[in-house]
C-alpha positions as CSV (number, residue, x, y, z in Angstrom):
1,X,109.6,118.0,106.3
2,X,109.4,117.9,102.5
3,X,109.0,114.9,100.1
4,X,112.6,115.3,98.7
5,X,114.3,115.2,102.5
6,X,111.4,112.2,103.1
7,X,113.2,110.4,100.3
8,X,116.3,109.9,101.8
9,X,115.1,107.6,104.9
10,X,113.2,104.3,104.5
11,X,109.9,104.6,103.5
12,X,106.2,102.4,103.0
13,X,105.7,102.1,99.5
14,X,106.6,98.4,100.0
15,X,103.8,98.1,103.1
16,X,101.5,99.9,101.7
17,X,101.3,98.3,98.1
18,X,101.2,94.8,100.4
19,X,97.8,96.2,102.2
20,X,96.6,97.4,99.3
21,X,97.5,94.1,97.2
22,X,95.6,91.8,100.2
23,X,92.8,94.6,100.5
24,X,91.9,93.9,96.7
25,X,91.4,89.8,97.4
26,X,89.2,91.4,100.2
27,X,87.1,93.2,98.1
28,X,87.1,90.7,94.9
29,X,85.6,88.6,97.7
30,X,82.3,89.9,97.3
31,X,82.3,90.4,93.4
32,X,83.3,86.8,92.7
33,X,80.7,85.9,95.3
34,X,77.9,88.0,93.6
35,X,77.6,89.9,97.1
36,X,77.9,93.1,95.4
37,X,75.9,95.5,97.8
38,X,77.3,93.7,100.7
39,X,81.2,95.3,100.0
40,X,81.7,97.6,102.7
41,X,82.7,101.0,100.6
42,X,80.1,100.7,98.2
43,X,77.5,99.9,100.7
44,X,78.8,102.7,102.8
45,X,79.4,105.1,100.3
46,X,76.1,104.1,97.6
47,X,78.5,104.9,95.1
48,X,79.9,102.1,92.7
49,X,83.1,102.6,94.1
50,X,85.1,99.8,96.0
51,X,88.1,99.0,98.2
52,X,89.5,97.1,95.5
53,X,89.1,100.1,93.5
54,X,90.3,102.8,95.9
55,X,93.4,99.7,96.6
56,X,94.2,100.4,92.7
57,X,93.9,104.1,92.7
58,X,96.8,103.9,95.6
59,X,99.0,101.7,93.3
60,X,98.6,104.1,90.2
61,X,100.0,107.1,92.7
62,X,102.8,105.5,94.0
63,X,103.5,103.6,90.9
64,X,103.4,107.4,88.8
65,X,105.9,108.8,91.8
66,X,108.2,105.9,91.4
67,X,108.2,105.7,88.0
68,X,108.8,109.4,87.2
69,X,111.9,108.7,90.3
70,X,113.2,106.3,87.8
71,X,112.7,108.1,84.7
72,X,115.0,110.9,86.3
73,X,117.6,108.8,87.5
74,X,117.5,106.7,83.9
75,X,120.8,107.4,82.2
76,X,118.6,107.0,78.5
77,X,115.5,105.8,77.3
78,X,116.9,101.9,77.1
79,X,117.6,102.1,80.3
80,X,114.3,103.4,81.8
81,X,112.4,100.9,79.5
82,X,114.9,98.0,81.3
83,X,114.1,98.4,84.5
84,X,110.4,98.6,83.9
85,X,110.2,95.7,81.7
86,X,112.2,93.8,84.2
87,X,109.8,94.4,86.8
88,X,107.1,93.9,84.7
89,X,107.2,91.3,82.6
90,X,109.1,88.3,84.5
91,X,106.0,87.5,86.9
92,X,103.4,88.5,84.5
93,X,105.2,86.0,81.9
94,X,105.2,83.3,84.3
95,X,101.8,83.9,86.0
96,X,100.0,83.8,81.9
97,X,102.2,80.6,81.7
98,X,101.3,78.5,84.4
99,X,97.3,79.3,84.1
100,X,97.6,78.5,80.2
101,X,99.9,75.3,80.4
102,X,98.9,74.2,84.0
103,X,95.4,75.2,85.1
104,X,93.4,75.4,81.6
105,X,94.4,72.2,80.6
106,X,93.6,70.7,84.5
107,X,90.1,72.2,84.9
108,X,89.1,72.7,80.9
109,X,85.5,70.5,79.4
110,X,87.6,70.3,76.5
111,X,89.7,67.1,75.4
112,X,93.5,68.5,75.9
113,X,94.3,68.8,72.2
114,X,91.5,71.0,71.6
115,X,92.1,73.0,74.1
116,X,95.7,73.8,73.1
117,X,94.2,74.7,69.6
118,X,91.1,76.7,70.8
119,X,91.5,80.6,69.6
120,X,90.2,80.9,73.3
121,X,93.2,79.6,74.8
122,X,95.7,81.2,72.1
123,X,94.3,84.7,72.7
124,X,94.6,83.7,76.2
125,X,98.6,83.3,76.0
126,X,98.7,86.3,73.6
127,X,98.8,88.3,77.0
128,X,102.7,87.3,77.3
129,X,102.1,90.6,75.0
130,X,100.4,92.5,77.0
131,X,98.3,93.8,73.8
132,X,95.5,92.6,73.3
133,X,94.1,91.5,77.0
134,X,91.7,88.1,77.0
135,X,90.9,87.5,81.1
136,X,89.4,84.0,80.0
137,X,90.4,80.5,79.0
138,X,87.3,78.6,77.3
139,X,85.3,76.2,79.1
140,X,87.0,75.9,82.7
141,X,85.3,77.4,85.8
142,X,82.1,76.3,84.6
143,X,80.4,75.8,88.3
144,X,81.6,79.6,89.7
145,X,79.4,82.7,89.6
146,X,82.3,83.8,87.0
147,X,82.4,81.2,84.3
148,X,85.9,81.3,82.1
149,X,87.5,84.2,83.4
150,X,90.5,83.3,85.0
151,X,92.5,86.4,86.2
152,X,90.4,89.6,86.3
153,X,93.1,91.8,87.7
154,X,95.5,91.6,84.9
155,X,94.0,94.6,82.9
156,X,95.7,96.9,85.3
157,X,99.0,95.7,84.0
158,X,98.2,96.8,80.9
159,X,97.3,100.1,81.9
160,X,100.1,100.4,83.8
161,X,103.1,99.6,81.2
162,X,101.0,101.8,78.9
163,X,101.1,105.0,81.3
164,X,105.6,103.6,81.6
165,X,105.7,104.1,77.9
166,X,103.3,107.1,77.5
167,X,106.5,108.5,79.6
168,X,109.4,107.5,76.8
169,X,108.3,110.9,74.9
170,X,108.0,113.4,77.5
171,X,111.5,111.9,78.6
172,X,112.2,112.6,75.1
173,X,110.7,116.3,75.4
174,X,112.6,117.2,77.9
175,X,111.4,115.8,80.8
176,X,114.1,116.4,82.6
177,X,114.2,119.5,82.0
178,X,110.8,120.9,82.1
179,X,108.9,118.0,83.7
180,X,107.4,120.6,86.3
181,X,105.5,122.6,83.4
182,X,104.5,119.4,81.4
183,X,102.7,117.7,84.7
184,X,101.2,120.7,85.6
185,X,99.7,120.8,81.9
186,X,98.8,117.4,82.0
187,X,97.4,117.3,85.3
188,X,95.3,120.3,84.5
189,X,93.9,118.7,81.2
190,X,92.9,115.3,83.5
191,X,91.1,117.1,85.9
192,X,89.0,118.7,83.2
193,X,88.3,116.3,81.3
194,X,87.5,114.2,84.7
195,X,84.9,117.3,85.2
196,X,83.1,116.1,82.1
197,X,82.6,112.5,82.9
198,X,80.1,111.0,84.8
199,X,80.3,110.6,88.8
200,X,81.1,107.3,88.5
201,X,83.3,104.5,88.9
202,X,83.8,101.5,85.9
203,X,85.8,99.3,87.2
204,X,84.2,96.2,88.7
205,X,82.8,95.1,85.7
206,X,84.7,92.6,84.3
207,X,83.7,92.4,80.8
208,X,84.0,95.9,80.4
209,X,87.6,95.7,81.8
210,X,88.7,93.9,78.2
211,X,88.2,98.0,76.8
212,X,88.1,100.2,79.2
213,X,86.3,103.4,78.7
214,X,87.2,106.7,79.2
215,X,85.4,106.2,82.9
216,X,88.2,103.8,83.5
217,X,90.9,105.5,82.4
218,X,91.1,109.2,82.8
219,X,90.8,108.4,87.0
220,X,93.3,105.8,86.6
221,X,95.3,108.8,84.8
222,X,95.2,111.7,86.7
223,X,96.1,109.4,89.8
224,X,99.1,108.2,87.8
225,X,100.1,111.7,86.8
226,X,99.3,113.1,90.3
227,X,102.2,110.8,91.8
228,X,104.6,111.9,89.1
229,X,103.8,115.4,89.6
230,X,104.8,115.2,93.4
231,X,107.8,113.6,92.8
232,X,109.0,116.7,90.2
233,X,107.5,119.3,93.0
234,X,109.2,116.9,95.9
235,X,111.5,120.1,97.2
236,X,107.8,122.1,97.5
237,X,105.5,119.7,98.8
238,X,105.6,119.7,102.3
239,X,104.9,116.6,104.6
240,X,102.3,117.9,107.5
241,X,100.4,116.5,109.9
242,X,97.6,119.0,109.9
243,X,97.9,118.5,105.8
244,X,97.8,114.9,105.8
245,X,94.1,115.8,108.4
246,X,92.8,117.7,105.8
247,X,93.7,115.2,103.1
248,X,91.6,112.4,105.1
249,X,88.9,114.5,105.3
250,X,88.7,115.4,101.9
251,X,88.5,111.0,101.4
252,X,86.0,111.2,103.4
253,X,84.0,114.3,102.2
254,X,84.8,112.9,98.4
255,X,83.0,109.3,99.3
256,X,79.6,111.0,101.6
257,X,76.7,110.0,99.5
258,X,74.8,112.9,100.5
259,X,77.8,115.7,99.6
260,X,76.5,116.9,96.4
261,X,79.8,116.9,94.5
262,X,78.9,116.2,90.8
263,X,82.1,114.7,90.6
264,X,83.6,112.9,93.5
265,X,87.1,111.7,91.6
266,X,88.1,115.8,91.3
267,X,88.2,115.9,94.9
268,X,89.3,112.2,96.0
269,X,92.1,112.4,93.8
270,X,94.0,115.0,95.3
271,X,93.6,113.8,98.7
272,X,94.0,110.2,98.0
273,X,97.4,111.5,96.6
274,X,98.8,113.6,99.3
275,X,98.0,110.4,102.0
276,X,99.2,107.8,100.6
277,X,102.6,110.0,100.2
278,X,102.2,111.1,103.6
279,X,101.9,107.9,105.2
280,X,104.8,106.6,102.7
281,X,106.9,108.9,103.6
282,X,106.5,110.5,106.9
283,X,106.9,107.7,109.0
284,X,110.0,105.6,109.1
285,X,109.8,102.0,108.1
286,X,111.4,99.8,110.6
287,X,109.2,96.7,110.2
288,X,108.7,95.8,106.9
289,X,112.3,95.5,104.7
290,X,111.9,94.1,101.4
291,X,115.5,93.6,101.0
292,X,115.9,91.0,103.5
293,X,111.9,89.7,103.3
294,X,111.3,90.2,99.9
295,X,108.9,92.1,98.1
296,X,105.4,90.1,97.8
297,X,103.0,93.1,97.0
298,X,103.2,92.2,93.2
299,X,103.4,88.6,93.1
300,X,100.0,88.5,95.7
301,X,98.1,90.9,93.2
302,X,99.1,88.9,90.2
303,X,97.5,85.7,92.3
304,X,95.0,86.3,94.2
305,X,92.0,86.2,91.9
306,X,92.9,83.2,90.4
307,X,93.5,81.4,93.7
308,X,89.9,82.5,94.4
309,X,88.5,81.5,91.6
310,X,90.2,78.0,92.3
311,X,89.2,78.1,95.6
312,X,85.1,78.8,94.6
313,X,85.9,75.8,92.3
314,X,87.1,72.9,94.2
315,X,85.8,74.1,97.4
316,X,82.6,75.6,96.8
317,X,83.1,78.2,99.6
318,X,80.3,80.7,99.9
319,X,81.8,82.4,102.9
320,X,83.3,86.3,101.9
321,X,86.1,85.6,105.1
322,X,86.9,81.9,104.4
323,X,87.5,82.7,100.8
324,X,89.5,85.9,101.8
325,X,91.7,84.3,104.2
326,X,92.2,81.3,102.5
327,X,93.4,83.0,99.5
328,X,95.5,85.7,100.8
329,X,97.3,82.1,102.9
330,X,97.6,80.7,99.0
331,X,98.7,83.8,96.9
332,X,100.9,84.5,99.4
333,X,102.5,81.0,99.2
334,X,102.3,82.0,95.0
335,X,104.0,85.3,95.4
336,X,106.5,84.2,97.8
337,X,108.0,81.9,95.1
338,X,107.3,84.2,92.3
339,X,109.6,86.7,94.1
340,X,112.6,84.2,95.0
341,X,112.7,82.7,91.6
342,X,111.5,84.6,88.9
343,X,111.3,88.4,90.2
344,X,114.2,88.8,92.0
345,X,116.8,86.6,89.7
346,X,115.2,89.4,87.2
347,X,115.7,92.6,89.2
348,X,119.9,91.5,89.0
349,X,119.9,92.2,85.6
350,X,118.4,96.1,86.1
């Protein structure tokens, strides 16, 4: 079976990006709890690599097959840039809101007035913008092992609506037209300039994340580009069992700490890529339909860390699975709303 039949049944994007979303409050468990070594990739791997991490690396892939999907089907530019921003924007809006209006004021050492007028808090609410990004609000969270910062998963949103508009010109090139040769190009430029980077992984620091470096972003990249590449080779690409094996195996091989590979993204990527597409697409989704249930995956991201660091704050938990489960009960609670009242109002006007 190939990707382009695959496409015309139900698939798992939906369930997978809801794993992936609660997987990440999973692994921010142990950062926000300064039990670094203790997260289970990196201690199994010895790499600086995480769940959380691998978690975004999945979104990036389906979010660059989706998004090339849509780019396609676009009837123009203003329409492609529509749908994204509508996806984007009305939770993100609402999420940079609430913490700025709601929480900062609530849990800030400052007297309310001040707070409103701190450059903190303004850059804070710049993120409506996306450009520039500012994870903290001055002077709250004082007691937690990370003072200040509020959200630390937003930077990824960033990243993301930067790799939707990196799209408008090759749209404008001819995407359509020649998007097979341009992603091929592209992907062939990532994975060299990948081979020249260090074998390592930047993205659990959290005051890095505020500029991410070229460790950051070329991974982030080629996983992006990879998705959008299958989705132009969809009618090649063939959906295998004994394919999807070897894909799992070259996870696994990518992740040994005692492989040798100078660079374990080159080979990760590729076979990160083809499994998450396998399992989104080769098996039929009969249990999880966003249509009727609603689409959380987003909403849970967008809330989770906050709801932990809220949790660390009032509750002083110390425990990795009474933090985790407690949060994933709350940011569920968050996305649920999110999605009935503010996401999908927005998606009606696609």
């Amino acid at each position: 079976m190939y990707i382009d039949e695959a496409l015309r049944k139900n698939n798992n994007f939906d369930v997978i990006r809801l794993a992936a979303s609660i997987i990440v409050i999973f692994s921010h468990c142990f950062d926000l709890l300064v039990n670094f070594k203790s997260e289970p990739l990196r201690q199994l791997t010895q790499k600086n690599i995480t769940l959380g991490v691998v978690c975004v690396y999945v979104f990036f892939i389906i979010s660059g097959f989706l998004i090339a999907k849509s780019a396609q089907e676009s009837v123009d530019i203003t329409q492609y840039i529509k749908k994204r921003v509508l996806r984007i924007f009305p939770a993100f809006f609402w999420l940079i809101m609430l913490t700025y209006l709601i929480i900062g004021p609530a849990l800030t050492t400052l007297e309310v007035g001040k707070y409103f007028l701190n450059q903190g808090s303004l850059d804070y609410l710049n993120n409506i913008l996306i450009y520039p990004l500012n994870l903290s609000i001055p002077s709250i969270l004082q007691l937690n092992p990370y003072p200040n910062i509020i959200n630390g998963s937003i930077w990824t949103i960033r990243v993301e609506f930067t790799f939707y508009m990196i799209l408008i010109p090759l749209i404008w090139l001819g995407v359509k037209k020649f998007g097979r040769v341009i992603f091929i190009l592209i992907s062939i430029f990532l994975f060299y300039i990948q081979s020249m980077l260090p074998n390592s992984v930047q993205l659990n620091n959290l005051i890095l994340l505020t500029l991410p470096s070229l460790e950051t972003l070329i991974p982030l990249s080629l996983f992006f580009i990879l998705g959008s590449s299958c989705y132009y080779f969809r009618d090649k690409i063939i959906l295998h069992p004994l394919v999807f094996l070897i894909s799992i195996y070259g996870i696994i091989y990518s992740l040994n700490p005692n492989n040798g590979v100078h660079n374990f993204i080159l080979i990760l990527a590729p076979s990160l890529t083809y499994a998450t597409l396998f399992i989104a697409l080769y098996f039929k989704n009969s249990v999880y339909n966003t249509k009727k249930l609603g689409d959380y995956s987003y909403g849970i991201y967008l809330w989770g860390f906050p709801m932990q660091q809220l949790i660390i704050y009032f509750f002083h938990v110390d425990q990795i699975w009474i933090l985790f489960i407690s949060t994933v009960i709350l940011a569920f609670v968050c996305a649920f709303l999110s999605w009935r009242y503010v996401e999908k109002p927005a998606l009606n006007y696609k």
